[in-house]
BAFI-3210 file (N, C-alpha, C; in Angstrom, 3 decimals, decimal comma, padded with zeros to 6 digits):
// residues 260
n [1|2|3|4|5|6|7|8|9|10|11|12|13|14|15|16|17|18|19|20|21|22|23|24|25|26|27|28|29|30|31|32|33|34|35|36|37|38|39|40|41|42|43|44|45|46|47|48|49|50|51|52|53|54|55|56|57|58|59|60|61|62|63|64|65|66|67|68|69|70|71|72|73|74|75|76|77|78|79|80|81|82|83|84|85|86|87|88|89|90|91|92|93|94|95|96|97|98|99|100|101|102|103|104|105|106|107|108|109|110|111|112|113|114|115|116|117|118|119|120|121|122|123|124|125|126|127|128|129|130|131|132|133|134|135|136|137|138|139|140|141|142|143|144|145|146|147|148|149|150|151|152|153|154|155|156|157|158|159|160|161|162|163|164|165|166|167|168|169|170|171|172|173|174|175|176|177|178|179|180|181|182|183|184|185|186|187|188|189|190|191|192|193|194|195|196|197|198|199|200|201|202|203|204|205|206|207|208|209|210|211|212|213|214|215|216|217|218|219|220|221|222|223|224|225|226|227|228|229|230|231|232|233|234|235|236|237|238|239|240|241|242|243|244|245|246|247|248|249|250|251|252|253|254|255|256|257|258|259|260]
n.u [028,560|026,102|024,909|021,015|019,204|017,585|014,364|012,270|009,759|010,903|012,778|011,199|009,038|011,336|012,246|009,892|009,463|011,606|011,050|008,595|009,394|011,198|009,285|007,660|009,087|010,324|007,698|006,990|009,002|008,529|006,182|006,598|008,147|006,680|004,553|005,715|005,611|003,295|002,082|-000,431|000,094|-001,595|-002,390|-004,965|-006,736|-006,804|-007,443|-005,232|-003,165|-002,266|000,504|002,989|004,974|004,354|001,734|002,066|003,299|001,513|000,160|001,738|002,070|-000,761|-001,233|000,635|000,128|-002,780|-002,329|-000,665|-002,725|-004,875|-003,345|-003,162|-005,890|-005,658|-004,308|-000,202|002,878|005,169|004,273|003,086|002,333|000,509|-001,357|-002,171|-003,896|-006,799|-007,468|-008,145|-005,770|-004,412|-005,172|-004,822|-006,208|-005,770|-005,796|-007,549|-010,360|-011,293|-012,880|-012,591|-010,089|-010,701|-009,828|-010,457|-013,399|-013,543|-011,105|-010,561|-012,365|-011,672|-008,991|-009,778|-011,668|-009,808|-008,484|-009,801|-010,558|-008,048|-007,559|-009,673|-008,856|-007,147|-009,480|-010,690|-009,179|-009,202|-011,283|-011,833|-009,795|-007,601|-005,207|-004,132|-004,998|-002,737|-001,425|-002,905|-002,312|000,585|000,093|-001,710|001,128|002,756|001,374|001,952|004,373|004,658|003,114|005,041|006,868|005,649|004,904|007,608|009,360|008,107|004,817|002,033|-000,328|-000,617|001,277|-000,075|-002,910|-004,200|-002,566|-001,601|000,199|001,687|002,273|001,192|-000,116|-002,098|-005,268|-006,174|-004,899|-005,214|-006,340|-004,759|-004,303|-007,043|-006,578|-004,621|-005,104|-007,410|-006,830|-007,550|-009,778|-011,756|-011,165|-012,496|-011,864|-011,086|-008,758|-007,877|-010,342|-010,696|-008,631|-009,292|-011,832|-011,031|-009,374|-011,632|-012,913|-010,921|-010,373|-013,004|-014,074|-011,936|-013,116|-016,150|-014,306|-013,421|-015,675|-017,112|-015,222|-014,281|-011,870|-009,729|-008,205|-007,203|-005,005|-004,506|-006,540|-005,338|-002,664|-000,763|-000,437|001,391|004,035|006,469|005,768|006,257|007,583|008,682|009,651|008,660|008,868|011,649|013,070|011,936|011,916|014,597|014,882|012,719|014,002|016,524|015,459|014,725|017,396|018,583|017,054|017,258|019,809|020,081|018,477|020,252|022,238|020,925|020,636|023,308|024,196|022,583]
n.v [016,479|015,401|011,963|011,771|008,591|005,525|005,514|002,774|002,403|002,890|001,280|-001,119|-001,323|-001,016|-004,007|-004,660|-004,188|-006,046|-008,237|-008,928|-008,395|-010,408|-012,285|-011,746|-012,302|-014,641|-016,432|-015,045|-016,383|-019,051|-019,377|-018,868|-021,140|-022,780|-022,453|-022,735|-025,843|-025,979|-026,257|-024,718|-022,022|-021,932|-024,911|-025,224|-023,138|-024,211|-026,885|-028,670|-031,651|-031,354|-029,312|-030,015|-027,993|-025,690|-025,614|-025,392|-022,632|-020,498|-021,103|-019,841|-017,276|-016,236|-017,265|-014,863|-012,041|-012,544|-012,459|-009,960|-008,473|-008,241|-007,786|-005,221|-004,198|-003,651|-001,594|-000,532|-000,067|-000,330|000,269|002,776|005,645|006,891|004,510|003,758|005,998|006,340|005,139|005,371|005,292|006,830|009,724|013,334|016,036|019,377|022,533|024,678|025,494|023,838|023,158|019,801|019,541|018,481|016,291|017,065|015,835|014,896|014,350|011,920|010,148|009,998|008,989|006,643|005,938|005,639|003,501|001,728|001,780|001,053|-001,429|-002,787|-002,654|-005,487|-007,331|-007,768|-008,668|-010,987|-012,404|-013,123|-014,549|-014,236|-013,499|-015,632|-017,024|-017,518|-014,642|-012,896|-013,488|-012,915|-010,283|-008,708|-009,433|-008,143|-005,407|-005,322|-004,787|-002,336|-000,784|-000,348|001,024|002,996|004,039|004,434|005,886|006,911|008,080|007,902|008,995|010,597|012,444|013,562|012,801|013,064|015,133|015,090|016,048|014,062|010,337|009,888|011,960|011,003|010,822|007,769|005,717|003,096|001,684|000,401|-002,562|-003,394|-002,742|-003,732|-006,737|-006,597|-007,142|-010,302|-010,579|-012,203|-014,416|-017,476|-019,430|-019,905|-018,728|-016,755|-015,285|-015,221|-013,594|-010,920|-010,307|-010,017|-007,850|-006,208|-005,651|-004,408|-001,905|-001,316|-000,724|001,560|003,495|004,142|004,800|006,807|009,012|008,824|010,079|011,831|014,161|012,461|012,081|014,474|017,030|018,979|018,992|016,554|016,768|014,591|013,935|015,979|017,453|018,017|015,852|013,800|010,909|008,752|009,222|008,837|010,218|011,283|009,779|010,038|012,984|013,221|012,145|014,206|016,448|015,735|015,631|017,433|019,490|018,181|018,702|021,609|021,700|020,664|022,976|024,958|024,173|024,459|026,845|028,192|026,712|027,941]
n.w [009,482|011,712|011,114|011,007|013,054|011,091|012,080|013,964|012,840|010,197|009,358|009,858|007,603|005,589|005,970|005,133|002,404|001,111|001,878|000,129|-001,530|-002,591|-002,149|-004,285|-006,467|-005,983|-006,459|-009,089|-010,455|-010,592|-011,294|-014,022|-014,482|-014,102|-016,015|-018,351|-018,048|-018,805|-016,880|-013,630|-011,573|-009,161|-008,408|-007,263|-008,596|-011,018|-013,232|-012,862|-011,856|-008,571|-007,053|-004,453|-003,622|-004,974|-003,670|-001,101|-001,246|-001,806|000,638|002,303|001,450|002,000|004,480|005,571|004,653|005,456|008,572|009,044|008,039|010,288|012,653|011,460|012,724|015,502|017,836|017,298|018,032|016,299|013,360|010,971|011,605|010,037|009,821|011,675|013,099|013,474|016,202|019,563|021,215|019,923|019,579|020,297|021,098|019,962|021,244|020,875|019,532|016,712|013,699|012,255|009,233|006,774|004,039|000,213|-000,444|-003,083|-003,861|-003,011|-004,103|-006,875|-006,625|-005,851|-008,247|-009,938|-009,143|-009,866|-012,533|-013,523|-012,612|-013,789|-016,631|-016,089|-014,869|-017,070|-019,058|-018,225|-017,548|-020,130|-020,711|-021,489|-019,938|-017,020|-013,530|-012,303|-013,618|-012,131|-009,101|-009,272|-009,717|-007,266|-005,680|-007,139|-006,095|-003,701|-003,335|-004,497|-003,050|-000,463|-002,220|-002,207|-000,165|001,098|-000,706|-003,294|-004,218|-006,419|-005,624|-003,475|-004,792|-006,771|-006,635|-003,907|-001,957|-000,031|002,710|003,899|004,903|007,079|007,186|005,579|004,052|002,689|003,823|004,877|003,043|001,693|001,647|000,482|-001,534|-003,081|-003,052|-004,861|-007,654|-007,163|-006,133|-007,510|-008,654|-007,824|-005,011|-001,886|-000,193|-001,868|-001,589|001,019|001,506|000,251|001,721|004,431|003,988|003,201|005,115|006,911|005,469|005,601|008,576|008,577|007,111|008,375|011,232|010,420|009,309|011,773|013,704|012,580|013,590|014,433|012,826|011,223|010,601|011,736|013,961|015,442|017,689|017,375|014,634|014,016|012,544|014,548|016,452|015,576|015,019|013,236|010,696|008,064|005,461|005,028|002,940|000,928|000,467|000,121|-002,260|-003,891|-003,578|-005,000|-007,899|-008,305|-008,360|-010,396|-012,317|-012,371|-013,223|-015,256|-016,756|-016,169|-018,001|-020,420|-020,749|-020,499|-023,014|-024,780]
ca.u [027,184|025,675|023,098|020,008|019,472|016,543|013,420|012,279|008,863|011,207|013,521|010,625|009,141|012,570|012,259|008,752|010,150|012,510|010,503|007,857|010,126|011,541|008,031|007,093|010,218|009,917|006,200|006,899|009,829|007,563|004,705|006,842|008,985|005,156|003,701|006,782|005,306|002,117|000,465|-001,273|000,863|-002,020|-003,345|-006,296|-007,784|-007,135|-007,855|-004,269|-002,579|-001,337|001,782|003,087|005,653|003,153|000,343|002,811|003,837|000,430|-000,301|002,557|000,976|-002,597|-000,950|001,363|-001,021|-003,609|-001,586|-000,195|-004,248|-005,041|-002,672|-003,844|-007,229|-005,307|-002,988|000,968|004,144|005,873|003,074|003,277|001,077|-000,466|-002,906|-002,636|-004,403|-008,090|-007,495|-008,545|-005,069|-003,215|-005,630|-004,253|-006,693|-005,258|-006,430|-008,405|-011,596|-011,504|-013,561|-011,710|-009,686|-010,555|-009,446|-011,771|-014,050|-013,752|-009,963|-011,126|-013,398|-010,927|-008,377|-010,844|-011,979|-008,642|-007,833|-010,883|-010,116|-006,853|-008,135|-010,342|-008,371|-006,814|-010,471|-011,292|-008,411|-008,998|-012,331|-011,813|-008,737|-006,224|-004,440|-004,759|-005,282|-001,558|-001,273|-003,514|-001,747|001,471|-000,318|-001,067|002,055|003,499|000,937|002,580|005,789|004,523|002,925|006,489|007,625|004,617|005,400|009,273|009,624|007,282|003,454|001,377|-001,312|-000,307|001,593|-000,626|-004,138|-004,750|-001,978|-001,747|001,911|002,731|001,877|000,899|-001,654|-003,056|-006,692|-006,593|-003,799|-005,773|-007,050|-003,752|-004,692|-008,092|-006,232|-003,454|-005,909|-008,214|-006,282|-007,895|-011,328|-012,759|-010,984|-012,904|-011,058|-010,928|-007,371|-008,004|-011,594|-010,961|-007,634|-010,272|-012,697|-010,319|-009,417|-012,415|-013,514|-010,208|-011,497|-014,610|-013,430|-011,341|-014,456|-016,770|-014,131|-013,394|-016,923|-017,323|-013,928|-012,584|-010,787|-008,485|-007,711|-006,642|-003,645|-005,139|-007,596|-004,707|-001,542|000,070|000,074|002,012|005,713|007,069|005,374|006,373|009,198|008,880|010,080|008,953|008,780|012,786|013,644|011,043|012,300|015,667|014,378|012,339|015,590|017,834|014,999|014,860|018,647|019,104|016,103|017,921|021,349|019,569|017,852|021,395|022,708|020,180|020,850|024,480|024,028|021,935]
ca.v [016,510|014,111|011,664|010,890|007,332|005,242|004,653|001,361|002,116|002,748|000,086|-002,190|-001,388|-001,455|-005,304|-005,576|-004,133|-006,812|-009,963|-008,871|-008,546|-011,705|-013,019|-011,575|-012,644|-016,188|-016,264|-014,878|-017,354|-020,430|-019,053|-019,101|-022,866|-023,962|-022,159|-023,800|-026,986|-026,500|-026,140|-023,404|-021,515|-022,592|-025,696|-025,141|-022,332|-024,598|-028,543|-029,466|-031,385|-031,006|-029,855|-029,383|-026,652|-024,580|-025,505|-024,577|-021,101|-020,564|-021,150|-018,960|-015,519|-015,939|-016,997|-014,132|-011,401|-012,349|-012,081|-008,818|-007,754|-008,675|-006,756|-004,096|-003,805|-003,480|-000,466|-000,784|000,828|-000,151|000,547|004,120|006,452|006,715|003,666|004,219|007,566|005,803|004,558|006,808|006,310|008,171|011,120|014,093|016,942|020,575|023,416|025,747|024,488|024,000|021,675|019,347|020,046|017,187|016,109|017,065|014,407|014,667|013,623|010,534|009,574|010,284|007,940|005,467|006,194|005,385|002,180|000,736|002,091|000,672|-002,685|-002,964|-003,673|-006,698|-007,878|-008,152|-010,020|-012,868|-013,139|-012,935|-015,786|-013,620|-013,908|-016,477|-016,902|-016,888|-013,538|-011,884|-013,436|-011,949|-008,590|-008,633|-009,510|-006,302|-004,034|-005,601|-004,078|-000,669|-000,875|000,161|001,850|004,573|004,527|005,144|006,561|007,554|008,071|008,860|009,125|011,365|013,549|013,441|012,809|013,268|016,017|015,322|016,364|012,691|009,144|010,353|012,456|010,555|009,882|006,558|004,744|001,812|001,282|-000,427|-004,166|-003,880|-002,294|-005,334|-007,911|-006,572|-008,041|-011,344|-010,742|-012,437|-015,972|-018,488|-019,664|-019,693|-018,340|-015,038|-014,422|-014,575|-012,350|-009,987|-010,185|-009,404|-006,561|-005,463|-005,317|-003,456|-001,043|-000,844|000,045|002,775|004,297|003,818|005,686|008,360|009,390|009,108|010,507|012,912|015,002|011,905|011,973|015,692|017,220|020,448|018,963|015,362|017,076|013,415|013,736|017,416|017,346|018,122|015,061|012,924|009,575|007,645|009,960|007,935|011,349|011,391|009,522|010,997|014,333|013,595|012,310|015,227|017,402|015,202|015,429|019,655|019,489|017,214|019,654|022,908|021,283|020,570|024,310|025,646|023,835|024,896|028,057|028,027|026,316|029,340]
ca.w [009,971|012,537|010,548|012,077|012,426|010,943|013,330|014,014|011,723|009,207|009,620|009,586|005,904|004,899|006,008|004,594|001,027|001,165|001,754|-000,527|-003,463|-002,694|-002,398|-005,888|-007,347|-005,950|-007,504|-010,829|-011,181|-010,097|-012,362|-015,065|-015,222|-014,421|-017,249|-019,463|-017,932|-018,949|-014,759|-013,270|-010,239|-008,159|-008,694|-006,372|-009,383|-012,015|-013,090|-013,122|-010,871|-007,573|-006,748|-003,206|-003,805|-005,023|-002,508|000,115|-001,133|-001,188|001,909|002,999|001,111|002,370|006,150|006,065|004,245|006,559|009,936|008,886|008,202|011,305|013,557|011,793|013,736|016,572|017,850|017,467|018,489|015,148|012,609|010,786|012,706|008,747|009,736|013,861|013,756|013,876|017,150|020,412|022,207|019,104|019,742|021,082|020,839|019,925|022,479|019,966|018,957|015,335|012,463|011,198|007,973|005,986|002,042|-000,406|-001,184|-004,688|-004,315|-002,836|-005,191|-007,756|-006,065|-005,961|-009,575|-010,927|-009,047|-009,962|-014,102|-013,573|-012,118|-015,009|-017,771|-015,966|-014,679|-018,828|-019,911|-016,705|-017,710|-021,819|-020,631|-022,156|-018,722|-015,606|-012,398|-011,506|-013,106|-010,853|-008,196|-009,404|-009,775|-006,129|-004,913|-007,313|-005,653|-002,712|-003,418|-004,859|-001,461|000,436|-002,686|-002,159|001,513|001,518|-001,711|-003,963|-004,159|-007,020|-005,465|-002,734|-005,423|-007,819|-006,496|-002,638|-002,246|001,351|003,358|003,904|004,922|008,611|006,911|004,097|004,233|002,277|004,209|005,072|001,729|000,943|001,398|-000,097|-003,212|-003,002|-003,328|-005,971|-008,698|-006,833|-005,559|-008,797|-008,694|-006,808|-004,577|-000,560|-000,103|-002,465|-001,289|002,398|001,839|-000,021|002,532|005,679|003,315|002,760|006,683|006,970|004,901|006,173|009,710|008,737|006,891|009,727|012,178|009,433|009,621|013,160|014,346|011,836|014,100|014,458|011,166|010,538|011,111|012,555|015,405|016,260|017,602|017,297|013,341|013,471|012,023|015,590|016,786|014,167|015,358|012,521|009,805|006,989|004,664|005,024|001,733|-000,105|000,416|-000,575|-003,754|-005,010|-003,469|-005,808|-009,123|-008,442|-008,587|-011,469|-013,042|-012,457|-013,646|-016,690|-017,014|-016,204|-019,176|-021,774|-020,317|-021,071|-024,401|-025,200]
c.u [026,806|024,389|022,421|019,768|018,103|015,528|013,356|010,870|009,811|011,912|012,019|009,852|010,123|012,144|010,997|008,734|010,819|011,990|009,650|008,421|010,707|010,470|007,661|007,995|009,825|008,508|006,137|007,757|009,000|006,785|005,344|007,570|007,631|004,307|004,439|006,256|004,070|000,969|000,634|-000,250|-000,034|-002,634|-004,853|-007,431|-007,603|-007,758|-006,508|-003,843|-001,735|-000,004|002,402|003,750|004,877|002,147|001,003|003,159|002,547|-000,608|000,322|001,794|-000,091|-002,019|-000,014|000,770|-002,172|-003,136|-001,159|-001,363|-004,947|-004,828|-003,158|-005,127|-006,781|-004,232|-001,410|001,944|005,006|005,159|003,226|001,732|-000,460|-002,030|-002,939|-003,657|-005,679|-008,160|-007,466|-006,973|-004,220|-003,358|-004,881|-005,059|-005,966|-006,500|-007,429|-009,350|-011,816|-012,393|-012,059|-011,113|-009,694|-010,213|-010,111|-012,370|-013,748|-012,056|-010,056|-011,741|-012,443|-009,615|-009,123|-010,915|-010,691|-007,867|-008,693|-011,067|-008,873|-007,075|-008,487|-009,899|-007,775|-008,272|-010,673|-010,540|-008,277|-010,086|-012,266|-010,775|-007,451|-004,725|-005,175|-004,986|-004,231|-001,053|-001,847|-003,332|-000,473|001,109|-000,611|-000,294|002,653|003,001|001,569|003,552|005,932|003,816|003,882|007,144|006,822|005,141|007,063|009,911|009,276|005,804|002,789|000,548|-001,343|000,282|000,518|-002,502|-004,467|-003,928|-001,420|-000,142|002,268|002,131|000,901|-000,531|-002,708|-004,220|-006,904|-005,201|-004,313|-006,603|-005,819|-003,334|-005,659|-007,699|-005,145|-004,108|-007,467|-008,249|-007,609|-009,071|-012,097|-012,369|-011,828|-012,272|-010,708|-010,357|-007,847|-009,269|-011,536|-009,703|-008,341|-011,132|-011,914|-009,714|-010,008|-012,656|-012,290|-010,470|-012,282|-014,951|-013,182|-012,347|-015,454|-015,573|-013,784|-014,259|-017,065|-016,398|-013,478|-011,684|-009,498|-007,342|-006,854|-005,724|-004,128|-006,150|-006,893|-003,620|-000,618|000,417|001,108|003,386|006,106|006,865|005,659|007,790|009,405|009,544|010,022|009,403|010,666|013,500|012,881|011,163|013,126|015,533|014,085|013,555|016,610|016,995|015,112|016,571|018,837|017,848|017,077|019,428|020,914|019,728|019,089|022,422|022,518|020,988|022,408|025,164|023,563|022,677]
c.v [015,161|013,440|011,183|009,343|007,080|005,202|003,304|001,075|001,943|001,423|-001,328|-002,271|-001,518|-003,305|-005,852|-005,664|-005,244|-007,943|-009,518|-008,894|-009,690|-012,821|-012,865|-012,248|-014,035|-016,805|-016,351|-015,823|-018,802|-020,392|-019,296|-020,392|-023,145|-023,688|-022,787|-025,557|-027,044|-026,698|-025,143|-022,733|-022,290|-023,472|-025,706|-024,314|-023,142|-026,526|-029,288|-030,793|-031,623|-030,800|-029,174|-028,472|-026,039|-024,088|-024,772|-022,831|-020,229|-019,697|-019,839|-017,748|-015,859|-016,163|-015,261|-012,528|-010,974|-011,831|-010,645|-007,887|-007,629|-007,731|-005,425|-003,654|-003,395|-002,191|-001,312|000,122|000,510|000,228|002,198|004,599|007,084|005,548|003,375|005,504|007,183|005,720|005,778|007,237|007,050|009,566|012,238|015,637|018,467|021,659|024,013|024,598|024,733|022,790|020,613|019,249|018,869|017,637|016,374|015,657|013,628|013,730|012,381|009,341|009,514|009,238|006,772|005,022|005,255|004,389|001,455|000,874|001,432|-001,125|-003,226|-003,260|-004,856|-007,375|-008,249|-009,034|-010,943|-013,127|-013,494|-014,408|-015,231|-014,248|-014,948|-016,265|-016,252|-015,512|-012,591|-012,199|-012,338|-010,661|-007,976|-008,148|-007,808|-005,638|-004,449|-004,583|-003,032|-000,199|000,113|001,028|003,468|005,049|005,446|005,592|007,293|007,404|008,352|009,424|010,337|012,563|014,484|013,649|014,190|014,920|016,252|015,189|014,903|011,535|009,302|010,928|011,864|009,733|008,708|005,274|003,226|001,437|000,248|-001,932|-004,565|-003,200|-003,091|-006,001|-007,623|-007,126|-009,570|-012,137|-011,527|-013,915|-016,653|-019,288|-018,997|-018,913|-016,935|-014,687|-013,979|-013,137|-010,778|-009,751|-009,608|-008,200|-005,564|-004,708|-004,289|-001,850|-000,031|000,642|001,248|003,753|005,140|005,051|007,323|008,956|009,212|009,785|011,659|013,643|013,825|011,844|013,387|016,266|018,617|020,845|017,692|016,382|015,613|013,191|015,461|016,775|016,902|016,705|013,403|011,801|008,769|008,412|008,852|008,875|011,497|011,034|010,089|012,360|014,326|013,316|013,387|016,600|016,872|015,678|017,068|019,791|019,058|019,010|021,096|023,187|021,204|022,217|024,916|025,103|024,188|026,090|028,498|028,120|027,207|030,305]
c.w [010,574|011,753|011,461|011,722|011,895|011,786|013,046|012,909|010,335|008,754|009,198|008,467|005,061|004,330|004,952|002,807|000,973|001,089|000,825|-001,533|-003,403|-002,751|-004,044|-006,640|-007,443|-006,833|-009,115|-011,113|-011,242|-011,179|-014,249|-015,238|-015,261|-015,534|-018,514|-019,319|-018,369|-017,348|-014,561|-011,684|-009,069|-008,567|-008,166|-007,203|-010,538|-012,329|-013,329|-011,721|-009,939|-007,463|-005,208|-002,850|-003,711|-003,865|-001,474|-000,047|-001,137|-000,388|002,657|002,395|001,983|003,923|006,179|005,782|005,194|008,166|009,499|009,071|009,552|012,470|013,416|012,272|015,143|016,898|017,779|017,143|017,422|013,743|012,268|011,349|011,412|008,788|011,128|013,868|014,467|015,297|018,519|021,220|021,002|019,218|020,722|021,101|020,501|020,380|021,810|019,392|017,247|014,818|012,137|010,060|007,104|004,335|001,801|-000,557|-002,286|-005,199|-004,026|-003,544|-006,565|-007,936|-006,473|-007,615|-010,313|-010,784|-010,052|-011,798|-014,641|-013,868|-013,630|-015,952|-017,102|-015,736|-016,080|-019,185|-018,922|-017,521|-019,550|-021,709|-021,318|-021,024|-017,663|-014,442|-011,415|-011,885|-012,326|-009,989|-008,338|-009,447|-008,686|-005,726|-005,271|-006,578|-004,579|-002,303|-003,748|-003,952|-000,830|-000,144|-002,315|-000,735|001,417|000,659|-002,625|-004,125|-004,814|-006,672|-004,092|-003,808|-006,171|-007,794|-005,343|-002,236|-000,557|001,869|003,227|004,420|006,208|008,612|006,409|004,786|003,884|002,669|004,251|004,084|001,439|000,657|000,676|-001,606|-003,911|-003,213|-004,251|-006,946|-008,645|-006,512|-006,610|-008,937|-007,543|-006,380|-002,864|000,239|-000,366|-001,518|000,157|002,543|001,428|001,036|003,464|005,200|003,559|004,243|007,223|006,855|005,499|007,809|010,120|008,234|007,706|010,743|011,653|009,919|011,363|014,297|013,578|012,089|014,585|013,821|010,586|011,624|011,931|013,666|016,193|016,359|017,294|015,301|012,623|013,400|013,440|016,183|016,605|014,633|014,199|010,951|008,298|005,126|004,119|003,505|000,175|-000,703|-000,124|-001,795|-004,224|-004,703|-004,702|-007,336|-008,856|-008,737|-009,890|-012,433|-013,608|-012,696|-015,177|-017,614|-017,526|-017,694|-020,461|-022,020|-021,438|-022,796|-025,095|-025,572]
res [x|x|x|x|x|x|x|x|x|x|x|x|x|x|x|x|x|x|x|x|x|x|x|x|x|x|x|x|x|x|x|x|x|x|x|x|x|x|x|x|x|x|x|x|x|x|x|x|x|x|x|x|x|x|x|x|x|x|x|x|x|x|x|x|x|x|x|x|x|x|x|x|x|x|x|x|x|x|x|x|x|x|x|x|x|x|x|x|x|x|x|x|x|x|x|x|x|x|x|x|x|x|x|x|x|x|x|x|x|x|x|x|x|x|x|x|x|x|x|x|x|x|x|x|x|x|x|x|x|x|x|x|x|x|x|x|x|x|x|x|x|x|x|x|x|x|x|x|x|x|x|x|x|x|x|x|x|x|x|x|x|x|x|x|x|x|x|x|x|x|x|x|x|x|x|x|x|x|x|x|x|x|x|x|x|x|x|x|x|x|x|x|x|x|x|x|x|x|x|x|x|x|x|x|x|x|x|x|x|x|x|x|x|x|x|x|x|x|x|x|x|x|x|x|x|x|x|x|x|x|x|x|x|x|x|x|x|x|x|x|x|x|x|x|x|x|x|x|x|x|x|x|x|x|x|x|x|x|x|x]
***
């Protein structure tokens, strides 16, 4: 059998999996000789100080974070068509005049609900001092990396919540920076607040054209988010997963079975 090859969206979360876990990694290792030393990951949230390693790596998250936020306000030809749809040239109208088939609400809210329940126990132990500053950096960076894993592998929140075919569809794609930098919104501190803020306006945006666009958004009034349509095949590894866990399942079954 001839395989198909990767696209170039895919190909390029590959890459972004890749530096981000090497970002987290780098982080958590830093966070921890300096917590053996007795200093704060960032000196800038605590009263230790200075150290220029640190300051510098930093610098690098909040520059590279931000630039990434950024682009996305703008259309792009490598970008999953999951947080392109907003934009008028992705539109493609379909001939029959229909409503738009939007998510329920309630799954939305529900989504929402359960970051922000989630969130919550770390917000208590920052402020109680249980934990610091640098772990809610590190907590971040993870959502960073469960970021790419939701994308090109698994999703609870797509399985589980929203229920929506795939990344292409999903109503809360562009939530995924202002749910990365939640951990953070609460340290004072320049760096976190503006990466929160350019978040937030992210966000905001996609809200704003939700409501004013929704036929961009649904798969049954954009022809550009139908299967057929579809170049970036980010759904591809996802599939073979729950193909491999139904297998493994019904290898199981067949065993009981047997055993029986």
């Amino acid at each position: 059998m001839k395989k198909s090859n990767i696209s170039k969206t895919t190909s390029y979360h590959y890459v972004k999996l890749a530096w981000r876990t090497l970002l987290f990694l780098t982080v958590l290792i830093i966070y921890a000789v300096n917590k053996v030393k007795d200093k704060s990951i960032d000196p800038l949230l605590q009263k230790y100080k200075s150290n220029v390693y640190i300051d510098v790596v930093c610098i690098i998250i909040w520059a590279i974070f931000i630039i990434e936020m950024l682009f996305r306000f703008f259309p792009s030809r490598i970008e999953s068509m999951g947080c392109q749809k907003q934009f008028k040239r992705n539109y493609v109208p379909i001939e029959s005049q229909v409503k738009p088939n939007r998510q329920p609400a309630w799954r939305t809210f529900v989504a929402f609900a359960s970051w922000i329940a989630l969130n919550a126990i770390f917000v208590v132990l920052y402020f109680t001092e249980i934990i610091d500053g640098g772990v809610m950096i590190i907590l971040a960076l993870f959502y960073s990396v469960c970021d790419m894993i939701c994308i090109l592998f698994f999703c609870p929140f797509q399985t589980w919540i929203m229920k929506n075919r795939c990344c292409v569809s999903c109503r809360i794609y562009n939530w995924d920076y202002a749910m990365m930098f939640t951990p953070v919104v609460f340290i004072k501190n320049p760096f976190t607040i503006s990466l929160f803020v350019v978040a937030a306006l992210l966000l905001l945006e996609w809200e704003i054209l939700y409501r004013k666009f929704p036929e961009r958004f649904c798969i049954n009034t954009n022809k550009t988010l139908s299967c057929a349509n579809c170049k970036e095949k980010l759904c591809k590894h996802k599939k073979q997963l729950r193909n491999f866990v139904k297998k493994i399942a019904e290898m199981e079954k067949h065993k009981d079975t047997d055993n029986g």
